[in-house]
ModelCIF file with pLDDT and N, C-alpha, C, O atoms, coordinates in Angstrom:
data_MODEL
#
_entry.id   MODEL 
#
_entity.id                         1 
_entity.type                       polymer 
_entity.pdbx_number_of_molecules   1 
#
_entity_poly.entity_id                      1 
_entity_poly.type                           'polypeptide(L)' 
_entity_poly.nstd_linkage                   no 
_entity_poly.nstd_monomer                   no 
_entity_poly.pdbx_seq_one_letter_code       
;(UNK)(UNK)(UNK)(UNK)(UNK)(UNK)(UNK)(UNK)(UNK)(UNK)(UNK)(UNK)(UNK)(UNK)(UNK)(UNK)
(UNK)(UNK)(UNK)(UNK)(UNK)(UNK)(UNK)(UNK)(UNK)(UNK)(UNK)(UNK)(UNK)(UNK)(UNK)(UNK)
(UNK)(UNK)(UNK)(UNK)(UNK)(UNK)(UNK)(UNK)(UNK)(UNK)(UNK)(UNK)(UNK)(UNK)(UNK)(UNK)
(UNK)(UNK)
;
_entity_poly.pdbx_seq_one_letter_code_can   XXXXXXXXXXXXXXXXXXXXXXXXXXXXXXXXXXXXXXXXXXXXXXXXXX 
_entity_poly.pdbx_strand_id                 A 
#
loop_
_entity_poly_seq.entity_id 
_entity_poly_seq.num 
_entity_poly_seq.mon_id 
_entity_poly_seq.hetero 
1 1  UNK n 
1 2  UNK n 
1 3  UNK n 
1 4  UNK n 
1 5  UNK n 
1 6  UNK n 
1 7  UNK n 
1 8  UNK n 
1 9  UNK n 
1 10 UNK n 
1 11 UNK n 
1 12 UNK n 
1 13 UNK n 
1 14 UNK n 
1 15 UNK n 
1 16 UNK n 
1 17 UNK n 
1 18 UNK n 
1 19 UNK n 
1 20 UNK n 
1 21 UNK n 
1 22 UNK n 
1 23 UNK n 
1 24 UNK n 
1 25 UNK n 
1 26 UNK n 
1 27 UNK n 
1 28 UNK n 
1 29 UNK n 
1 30 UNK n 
1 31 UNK n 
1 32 UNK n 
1 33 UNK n 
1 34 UNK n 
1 35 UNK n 
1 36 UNK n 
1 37 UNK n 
1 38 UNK n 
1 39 UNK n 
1 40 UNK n 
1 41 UNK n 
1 42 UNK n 
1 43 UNK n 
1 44 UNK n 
1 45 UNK n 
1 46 UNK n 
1 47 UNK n 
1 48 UNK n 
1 49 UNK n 
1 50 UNK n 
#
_struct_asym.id          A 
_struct_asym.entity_id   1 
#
loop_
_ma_qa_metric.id 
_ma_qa_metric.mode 
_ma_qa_metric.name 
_ma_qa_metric.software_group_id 
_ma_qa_metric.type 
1 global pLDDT . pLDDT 
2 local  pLDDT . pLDDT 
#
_ma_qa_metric_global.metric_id      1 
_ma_qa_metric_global.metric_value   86.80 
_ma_qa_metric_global.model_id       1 
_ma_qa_metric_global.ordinal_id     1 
#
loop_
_ma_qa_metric_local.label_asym_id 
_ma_qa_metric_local.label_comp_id 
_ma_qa_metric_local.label_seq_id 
_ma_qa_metric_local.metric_id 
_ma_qa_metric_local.metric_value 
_ma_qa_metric_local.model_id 
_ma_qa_metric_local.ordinal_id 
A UNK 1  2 58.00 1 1  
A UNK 2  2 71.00 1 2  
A UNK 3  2 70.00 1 3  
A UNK 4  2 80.00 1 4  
A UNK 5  2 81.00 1 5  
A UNK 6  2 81.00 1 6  
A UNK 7  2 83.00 1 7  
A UNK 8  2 80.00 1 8  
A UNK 9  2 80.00 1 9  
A UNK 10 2 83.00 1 10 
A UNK 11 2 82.00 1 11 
A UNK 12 2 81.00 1 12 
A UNK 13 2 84.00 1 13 
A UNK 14 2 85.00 1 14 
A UNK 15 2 87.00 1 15 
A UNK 16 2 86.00 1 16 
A UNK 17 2 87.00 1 17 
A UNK 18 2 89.00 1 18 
A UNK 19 2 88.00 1 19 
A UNK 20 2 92.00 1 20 
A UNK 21 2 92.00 1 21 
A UNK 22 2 93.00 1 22 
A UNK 23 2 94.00 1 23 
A UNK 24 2 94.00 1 24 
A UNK 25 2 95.00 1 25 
A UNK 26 2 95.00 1 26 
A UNK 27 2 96.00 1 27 
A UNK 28 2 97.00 1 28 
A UNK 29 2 97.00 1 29 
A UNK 30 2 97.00 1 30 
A UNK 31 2 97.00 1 31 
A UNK 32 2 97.00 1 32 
A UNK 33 2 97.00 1 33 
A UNK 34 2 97.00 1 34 
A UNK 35 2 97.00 1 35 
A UNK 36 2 97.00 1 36 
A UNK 37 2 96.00 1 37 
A UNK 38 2 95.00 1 38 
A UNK 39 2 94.00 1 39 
A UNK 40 2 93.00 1 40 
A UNK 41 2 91.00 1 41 
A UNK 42 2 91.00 1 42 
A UNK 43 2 89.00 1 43 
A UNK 44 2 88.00 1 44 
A UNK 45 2 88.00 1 45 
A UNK 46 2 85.00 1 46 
A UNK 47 2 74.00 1 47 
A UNK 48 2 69.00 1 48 
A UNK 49 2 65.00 1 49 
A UNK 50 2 62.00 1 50 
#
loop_
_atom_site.group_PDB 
_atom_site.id 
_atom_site.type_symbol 
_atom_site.label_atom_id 
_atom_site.label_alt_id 
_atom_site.label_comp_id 
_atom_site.label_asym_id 
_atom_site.label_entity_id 
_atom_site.label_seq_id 
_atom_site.pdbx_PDB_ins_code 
_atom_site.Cartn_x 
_atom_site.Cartn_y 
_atom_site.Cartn_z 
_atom_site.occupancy 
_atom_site.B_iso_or_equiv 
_atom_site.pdbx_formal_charge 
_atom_site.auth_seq_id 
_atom_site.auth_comp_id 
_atom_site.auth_asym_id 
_atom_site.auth_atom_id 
_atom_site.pdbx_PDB_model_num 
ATOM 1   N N  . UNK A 1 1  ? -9.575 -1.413  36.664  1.00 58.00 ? 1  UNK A N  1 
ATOM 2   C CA . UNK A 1 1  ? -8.202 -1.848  36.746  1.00 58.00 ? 1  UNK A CA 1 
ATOM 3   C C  . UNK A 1 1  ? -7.323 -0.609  36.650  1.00 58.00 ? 1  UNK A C  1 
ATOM 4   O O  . UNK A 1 1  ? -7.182 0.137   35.681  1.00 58.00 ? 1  UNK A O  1 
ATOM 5   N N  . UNK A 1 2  ? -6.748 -0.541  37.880  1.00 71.00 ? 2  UNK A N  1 
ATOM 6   C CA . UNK A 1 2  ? -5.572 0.872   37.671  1.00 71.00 ? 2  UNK A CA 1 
ATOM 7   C C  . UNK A 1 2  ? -3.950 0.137   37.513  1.00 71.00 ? 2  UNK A C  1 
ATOM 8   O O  . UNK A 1 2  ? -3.513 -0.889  38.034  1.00 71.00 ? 2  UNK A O  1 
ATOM 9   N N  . UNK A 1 3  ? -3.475 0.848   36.835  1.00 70.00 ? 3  UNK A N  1 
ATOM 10  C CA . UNK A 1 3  ? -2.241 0.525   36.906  1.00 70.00 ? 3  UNK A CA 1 
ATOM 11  C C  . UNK A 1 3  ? -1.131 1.580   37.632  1.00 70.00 ? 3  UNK A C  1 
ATOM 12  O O  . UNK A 1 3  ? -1.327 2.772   37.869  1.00 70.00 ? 3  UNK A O  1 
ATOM 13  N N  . UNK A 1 4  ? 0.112  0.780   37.921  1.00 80.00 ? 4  UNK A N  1 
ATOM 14  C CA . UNK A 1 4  ? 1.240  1.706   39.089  1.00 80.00 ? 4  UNK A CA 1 
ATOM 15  C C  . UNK A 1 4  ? 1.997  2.090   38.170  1.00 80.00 ? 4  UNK A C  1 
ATOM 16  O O  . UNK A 1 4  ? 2.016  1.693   37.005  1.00 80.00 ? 4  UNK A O  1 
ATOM 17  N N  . UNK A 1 5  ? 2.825  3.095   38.806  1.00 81.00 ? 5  UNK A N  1 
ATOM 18  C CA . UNK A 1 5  ? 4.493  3.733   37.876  1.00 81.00 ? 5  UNK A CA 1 
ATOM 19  C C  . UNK A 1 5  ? 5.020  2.881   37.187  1.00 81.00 ? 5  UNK A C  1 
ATOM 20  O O  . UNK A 1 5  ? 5.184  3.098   35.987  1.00 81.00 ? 5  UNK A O  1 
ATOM 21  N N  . UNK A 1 6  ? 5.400  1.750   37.741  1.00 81.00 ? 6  UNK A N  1 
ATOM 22  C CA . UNK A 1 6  ? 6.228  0.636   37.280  1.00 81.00 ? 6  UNK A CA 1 
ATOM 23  C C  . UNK A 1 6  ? 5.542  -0.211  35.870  1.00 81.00 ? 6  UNK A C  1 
ATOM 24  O O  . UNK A 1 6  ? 6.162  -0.692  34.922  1.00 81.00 ? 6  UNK A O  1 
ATOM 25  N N  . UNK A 1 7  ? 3.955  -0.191  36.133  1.00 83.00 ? 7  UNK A N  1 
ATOM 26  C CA . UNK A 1 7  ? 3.549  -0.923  35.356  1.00 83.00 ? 7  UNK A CA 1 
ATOM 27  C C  . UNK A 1 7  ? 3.438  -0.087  34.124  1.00 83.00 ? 7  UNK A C  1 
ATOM 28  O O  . UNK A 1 7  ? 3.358  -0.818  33.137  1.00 83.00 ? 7  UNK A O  1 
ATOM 29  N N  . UNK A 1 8  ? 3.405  1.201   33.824  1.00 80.00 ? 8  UNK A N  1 
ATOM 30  C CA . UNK A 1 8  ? 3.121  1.940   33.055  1.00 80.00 ? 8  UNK A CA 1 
ATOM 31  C C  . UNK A 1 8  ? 4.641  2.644   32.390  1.00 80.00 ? 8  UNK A C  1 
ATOM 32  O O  . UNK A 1 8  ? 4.771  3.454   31.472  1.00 80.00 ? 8  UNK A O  1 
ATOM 33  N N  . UNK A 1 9  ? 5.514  2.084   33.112  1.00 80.00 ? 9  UNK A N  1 
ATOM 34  C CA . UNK A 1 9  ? 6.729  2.293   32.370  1.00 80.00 ? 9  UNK A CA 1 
ATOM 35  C C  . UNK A 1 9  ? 7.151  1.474   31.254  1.00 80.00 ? 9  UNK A C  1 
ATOM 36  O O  . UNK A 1 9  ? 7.535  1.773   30.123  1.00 80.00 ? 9  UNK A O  1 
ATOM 37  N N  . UNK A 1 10 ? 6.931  -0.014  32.053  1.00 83.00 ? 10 UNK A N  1 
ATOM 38  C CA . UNK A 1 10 ? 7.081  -1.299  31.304  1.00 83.00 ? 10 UNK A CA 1 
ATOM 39  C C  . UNK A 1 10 ? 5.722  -1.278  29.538  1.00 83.00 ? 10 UNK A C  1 
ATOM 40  O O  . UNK A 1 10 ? 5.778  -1.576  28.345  1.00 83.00 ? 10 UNK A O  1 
ATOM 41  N N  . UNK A 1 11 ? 4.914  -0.832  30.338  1.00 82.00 ? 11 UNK A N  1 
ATOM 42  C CA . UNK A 1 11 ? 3.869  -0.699  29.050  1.00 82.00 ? 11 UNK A CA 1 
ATOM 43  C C  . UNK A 1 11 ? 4.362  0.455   27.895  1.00 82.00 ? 11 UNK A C  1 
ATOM 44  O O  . UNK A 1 11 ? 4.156  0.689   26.704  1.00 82.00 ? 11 UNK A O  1 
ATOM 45  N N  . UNK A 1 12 ? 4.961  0.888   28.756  1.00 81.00 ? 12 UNK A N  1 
ATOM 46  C CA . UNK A 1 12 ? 5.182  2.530   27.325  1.00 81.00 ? 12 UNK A CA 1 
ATOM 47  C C  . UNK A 1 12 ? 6.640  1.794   26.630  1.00 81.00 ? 12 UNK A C  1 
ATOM 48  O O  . UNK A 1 12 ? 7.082  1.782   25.481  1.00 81.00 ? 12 UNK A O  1 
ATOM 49  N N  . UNK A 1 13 ? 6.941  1.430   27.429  1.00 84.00 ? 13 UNK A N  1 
ATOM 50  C CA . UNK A 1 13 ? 8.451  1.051   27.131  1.00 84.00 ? 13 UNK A CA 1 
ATOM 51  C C  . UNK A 1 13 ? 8.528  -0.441  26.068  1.00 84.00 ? 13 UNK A C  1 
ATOM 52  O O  . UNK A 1 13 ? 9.514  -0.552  25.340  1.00 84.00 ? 13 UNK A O  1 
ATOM 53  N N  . UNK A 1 14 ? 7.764  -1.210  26.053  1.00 85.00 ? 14 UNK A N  1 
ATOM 54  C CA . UNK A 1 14 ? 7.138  -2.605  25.095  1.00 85.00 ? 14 UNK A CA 1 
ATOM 55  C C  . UNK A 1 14 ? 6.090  -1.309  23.939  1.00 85.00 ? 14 UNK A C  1 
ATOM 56  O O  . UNK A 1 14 ? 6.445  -1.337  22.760  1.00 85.00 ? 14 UNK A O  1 
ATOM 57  N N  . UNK A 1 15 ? 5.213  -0.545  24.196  1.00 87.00 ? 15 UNK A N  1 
ATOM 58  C CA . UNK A 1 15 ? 4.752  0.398   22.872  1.00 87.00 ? 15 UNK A CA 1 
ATOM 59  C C  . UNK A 1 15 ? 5.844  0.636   22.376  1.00 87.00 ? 15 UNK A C  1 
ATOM 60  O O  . UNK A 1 15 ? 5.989  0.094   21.281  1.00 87.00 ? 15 UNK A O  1 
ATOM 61  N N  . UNK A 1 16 ? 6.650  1.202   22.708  1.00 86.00 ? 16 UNK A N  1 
ATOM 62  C CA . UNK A 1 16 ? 8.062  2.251   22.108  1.00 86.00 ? 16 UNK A CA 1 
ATOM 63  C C  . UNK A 1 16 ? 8.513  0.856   21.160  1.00 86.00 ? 16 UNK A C  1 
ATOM 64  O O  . UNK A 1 16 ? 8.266  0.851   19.954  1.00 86.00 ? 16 UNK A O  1 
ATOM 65  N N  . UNK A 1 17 ? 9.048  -0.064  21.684  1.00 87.00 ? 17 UNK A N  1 
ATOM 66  C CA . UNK A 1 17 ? 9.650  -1.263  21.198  1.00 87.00 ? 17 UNK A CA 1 
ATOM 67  C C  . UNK A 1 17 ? 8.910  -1.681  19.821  1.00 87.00 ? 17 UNK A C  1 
ATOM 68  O O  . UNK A 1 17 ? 9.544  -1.861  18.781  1.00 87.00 ? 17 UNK A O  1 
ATOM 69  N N  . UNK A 1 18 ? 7.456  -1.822  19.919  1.00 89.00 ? 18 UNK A N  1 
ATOM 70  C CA . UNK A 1 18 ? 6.372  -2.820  19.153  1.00 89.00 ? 18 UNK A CA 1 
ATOM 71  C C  . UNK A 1 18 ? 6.501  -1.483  17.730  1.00 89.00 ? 18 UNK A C  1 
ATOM 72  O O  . UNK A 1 18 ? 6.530  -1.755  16.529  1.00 89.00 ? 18 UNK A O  1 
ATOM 73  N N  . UNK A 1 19 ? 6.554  -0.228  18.273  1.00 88.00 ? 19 UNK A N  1 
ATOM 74  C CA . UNK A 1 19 ? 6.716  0.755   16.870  1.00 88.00 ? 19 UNK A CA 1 
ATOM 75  C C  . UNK A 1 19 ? 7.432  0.755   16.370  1.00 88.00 ? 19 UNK A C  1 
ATOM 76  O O  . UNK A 1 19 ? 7.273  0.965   15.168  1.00 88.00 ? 19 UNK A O  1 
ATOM 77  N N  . UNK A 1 20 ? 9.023  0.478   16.988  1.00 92.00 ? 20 UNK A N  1 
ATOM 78  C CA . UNK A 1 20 ? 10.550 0.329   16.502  1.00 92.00 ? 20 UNK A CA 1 
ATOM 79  C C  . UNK A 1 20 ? 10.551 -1.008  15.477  1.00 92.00 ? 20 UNK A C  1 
ATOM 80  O O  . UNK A 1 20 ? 11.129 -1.292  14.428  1.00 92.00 ? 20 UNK A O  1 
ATOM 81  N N  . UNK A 1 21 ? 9.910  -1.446  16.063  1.00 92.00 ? 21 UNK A N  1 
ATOM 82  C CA . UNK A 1 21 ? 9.726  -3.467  14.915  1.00 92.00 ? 21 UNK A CA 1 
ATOM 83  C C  . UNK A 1 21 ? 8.699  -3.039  13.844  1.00 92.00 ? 21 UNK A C  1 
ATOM 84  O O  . UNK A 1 21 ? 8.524  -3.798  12.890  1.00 92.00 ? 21 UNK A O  1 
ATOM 85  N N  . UNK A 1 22 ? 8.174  -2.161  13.905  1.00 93.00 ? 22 UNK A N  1 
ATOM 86  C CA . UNK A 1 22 ? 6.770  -2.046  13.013  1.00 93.00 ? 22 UNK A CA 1 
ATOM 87  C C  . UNK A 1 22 ? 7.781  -1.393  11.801  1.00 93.00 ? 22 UNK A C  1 
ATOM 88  O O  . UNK A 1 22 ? 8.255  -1.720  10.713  1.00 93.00 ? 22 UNK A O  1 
ATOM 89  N N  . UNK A 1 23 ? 7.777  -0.221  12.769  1.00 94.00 ? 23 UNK A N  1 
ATOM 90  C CA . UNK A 1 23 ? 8.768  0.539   11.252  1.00 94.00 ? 23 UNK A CA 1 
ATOM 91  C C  . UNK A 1 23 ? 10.008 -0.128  10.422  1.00 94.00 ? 23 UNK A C  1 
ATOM 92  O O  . UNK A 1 23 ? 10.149 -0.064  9.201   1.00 94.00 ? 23 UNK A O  1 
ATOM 93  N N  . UNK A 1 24 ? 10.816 -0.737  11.282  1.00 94.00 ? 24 UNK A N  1 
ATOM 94  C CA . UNK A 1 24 ? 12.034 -1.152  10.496  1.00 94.00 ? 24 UNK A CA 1 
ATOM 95  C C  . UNK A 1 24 ? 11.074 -2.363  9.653   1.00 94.00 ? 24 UNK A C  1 
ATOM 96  O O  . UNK A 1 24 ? 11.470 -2.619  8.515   1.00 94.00 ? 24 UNK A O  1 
ATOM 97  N N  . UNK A 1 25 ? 10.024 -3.005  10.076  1.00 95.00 ? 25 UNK A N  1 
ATOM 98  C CA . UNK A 1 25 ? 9.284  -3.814  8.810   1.00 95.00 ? 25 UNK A CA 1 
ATOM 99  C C  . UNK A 1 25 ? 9.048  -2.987  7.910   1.00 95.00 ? 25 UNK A C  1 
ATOM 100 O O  . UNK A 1 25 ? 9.346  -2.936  6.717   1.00 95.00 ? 25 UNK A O  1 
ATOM 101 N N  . UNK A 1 26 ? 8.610  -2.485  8.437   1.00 95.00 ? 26 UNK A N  1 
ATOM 102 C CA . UNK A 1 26 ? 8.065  -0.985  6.992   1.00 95.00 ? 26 UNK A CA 1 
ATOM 103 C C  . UNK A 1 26 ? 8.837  -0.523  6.041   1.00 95.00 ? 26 UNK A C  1 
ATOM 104 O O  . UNK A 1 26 ? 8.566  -0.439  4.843   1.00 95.00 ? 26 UNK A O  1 
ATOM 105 N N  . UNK A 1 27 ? 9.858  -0.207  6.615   1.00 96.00 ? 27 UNK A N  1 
ATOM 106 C CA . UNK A 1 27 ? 11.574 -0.093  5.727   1.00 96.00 ? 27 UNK A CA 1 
ATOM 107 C C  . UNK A 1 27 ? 12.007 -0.875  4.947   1.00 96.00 ? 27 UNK A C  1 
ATOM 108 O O  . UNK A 1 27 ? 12.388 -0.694  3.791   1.00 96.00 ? 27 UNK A O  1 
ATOM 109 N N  . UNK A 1 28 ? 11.951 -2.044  5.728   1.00 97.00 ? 28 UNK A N  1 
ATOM 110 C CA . UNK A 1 28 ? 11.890 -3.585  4.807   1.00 97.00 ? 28 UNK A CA 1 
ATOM 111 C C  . UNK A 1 28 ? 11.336 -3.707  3.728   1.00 97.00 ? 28 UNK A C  1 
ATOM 112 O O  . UNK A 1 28 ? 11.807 -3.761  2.592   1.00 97.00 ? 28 UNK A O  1 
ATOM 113 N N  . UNK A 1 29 ? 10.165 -3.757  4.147   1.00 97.00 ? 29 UNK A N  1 
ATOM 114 C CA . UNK A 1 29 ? 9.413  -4.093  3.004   1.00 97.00 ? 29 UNK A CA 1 
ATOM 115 C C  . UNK A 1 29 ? 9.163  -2.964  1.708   1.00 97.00 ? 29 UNK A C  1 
ATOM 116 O O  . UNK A 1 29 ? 8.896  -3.293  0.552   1.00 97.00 ? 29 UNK A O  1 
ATOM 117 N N  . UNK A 1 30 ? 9.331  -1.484  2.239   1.00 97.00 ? 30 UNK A N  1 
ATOM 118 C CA . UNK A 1 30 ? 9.578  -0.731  1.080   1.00 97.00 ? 30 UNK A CA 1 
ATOM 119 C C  . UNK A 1 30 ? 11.116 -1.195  0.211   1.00 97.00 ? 30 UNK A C  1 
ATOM 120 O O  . UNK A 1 30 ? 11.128 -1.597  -0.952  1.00 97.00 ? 30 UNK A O  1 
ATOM 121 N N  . UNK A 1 31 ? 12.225 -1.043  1.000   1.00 97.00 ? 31 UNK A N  1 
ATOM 122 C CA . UNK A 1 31 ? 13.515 -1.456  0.308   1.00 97.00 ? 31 UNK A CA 1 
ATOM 123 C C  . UNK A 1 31 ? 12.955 -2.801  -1.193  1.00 97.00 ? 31 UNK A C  1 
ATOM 124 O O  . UNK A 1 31 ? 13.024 -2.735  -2.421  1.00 97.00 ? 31 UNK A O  1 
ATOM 125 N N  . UNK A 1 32 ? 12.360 -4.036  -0.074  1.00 97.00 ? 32 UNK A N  1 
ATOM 126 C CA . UNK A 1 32 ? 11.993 -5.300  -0.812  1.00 97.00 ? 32 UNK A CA 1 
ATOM 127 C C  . UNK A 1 32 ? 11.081 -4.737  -2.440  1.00 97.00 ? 32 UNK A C  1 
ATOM 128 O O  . UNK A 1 32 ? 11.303 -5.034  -3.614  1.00 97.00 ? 32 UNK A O  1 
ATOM 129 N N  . UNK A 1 33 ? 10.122 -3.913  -1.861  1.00 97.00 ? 33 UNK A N  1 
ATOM 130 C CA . UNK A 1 33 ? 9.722  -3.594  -3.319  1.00 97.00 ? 33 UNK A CA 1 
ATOM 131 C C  . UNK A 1 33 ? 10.196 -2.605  -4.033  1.00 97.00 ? 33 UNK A C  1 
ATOM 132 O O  . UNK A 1 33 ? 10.045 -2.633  -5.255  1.00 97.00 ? 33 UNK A O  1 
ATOM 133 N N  . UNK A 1 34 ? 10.906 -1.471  -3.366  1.00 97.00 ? 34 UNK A N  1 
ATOM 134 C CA . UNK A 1 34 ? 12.141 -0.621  -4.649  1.00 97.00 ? 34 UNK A CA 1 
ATOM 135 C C  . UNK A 1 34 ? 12.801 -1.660  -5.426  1.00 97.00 ? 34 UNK A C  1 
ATOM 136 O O  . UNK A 1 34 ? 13.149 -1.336  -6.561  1.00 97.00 ? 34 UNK A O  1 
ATOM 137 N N  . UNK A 1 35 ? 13.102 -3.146  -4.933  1.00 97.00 ? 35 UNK A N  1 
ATOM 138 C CA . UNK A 1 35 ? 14.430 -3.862  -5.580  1.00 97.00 ? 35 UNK A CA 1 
ATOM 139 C C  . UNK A 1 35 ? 13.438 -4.356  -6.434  1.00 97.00 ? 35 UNK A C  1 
ATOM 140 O O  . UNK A 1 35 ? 13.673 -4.459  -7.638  1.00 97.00 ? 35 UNK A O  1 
ATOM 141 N N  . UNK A 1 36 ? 12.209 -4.717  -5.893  1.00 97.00 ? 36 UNK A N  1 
ATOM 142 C CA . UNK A 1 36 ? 11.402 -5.724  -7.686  1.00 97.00 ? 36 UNK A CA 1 
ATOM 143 C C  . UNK A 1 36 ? 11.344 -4.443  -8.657  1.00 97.00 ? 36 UNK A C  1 
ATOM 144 O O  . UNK A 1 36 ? 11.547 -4.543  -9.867  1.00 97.00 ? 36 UNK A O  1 
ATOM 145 N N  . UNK A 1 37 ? 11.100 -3.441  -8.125  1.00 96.00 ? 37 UNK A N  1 
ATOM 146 C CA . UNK A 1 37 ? 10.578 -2.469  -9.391  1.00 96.00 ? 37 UNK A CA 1 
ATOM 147 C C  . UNK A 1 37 ? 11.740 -2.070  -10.137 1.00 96.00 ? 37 UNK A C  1 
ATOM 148 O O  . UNK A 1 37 ? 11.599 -1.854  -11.341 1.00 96.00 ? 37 UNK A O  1 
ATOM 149 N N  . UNK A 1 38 ? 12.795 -1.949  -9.633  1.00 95.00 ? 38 UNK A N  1 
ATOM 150 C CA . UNK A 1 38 ? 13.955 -1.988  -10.180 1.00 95.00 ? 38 UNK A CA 1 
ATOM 151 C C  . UNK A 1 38 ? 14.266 -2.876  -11.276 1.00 95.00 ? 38 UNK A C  1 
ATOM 152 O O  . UNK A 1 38 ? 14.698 -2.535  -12.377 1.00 95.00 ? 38 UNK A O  1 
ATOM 153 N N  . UNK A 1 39 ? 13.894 -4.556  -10.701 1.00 94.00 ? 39 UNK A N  1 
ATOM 154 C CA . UNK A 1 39 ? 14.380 -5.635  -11.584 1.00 94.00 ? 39 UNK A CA 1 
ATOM 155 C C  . UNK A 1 39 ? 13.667 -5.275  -12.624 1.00 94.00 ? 39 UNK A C  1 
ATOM 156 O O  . UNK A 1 39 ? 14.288 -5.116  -13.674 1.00 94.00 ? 39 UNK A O  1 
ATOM 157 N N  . UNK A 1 40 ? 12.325 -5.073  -12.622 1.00 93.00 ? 40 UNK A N  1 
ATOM 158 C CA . UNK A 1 40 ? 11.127 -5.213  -13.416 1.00 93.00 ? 40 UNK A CA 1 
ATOM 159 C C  . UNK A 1 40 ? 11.338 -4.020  -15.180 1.00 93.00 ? 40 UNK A C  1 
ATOM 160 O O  . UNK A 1 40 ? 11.010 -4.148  -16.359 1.00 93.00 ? 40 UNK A O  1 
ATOM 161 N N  . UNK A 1 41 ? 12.183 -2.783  -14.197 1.00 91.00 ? 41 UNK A N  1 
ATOM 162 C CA . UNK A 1 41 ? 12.178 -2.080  -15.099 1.00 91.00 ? 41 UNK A CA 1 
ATOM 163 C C  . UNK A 1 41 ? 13.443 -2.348  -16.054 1.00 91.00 ? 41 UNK A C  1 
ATOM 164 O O  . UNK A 1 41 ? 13.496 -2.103  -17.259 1.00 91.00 ? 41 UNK A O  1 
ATOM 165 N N  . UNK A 1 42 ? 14.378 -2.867  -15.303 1.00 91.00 ? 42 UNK A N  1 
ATOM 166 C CA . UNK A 1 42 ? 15.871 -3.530  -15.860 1.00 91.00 ? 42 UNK A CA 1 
ATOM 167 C C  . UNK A 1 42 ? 15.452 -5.085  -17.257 1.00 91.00 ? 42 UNK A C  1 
ATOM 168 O O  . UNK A 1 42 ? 15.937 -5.487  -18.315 1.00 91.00 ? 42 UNK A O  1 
ATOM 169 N N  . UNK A 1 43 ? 14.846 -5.275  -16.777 1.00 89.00 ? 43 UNK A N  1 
ATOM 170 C CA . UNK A 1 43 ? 13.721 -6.826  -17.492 1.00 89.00 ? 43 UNK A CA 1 
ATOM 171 C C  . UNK A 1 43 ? 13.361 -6.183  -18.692 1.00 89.00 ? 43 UNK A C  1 
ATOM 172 O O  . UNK A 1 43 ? 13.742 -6.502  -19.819 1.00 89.00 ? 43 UNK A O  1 
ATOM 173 N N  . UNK A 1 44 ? 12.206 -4.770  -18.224 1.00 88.00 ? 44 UNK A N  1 
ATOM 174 C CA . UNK A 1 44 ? 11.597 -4.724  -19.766 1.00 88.00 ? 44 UNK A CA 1 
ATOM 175 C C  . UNK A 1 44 ? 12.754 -3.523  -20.612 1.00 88.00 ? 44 UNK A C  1 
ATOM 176 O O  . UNK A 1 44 ? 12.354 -3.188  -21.727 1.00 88.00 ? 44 UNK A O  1 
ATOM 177 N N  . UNK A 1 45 ? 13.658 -3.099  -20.307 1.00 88.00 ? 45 UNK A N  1 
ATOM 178 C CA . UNK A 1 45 ? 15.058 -2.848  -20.959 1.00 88.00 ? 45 UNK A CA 1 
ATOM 179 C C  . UNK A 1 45 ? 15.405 -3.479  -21.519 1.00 88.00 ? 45 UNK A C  1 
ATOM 180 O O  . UNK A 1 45 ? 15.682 -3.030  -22.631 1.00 88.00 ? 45 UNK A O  1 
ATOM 181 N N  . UNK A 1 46 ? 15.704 -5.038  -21.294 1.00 85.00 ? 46 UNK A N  1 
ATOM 182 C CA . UNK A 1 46 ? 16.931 -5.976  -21.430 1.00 85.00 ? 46 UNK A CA 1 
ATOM 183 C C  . UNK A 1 46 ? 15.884 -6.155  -23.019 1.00 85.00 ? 46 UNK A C  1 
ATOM 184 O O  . UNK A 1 46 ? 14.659 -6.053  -23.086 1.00 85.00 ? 46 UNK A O  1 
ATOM 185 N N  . UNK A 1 47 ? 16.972 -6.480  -24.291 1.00 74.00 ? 47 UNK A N  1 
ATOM 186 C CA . UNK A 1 47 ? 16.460 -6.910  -25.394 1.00 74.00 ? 47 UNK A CA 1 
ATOM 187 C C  . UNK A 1 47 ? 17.041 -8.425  -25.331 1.00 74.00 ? 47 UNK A C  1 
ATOM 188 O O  . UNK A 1 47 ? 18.199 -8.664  -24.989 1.00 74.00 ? 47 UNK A O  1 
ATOM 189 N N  . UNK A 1 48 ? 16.261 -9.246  -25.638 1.00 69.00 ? 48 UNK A N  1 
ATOM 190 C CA . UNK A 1 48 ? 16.499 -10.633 -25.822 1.00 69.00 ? 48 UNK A CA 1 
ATOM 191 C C  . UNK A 1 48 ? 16.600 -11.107 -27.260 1.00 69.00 ? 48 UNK A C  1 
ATOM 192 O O  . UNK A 1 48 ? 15.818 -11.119 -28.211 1.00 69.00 ? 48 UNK A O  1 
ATOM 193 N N  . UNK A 1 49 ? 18.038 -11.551 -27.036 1.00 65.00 ? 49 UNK A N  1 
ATOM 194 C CA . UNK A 1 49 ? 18.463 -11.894 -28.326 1.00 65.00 ? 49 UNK A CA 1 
ATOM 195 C C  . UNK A 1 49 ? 18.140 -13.272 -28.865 1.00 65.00 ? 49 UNK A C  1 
ATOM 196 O O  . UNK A 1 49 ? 18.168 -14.235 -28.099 1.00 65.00 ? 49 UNK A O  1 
ATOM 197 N N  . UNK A 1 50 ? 17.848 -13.407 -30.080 1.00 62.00 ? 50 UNK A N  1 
ATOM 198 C CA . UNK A 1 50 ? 17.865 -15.394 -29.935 1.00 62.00 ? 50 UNK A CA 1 
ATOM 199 C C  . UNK A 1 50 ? 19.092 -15.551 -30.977 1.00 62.00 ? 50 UNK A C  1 
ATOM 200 O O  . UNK A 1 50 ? 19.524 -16.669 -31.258 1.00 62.00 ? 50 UNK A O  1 
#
């Protein structure tokens, strides 16, 4: 199976795309767990009063 100009533009050009979605997940999901570790450390700070 060979592929043409056209088809190999469209293919690089959907890769380029599929890495752009990968990473900004990646970003995501680091941000998502800076904010628990944050809470977590804010939590065992907090003194609970009764």
């Amino acid at each position: 199976m060979s592929f043409n100009a056209i088809e190999m533009q469209i293919a690089l050009s959907r890769t380029q795309d599929a890495g752009k979605n990968q990473q900004k997940n990646l970003i995501q999901q680091d941000h998502a767990a800076h904010q628990v570790r944050e809470n977590q450390e804010r939590k065992q700070k907090t003194v609970v009063s009764e």
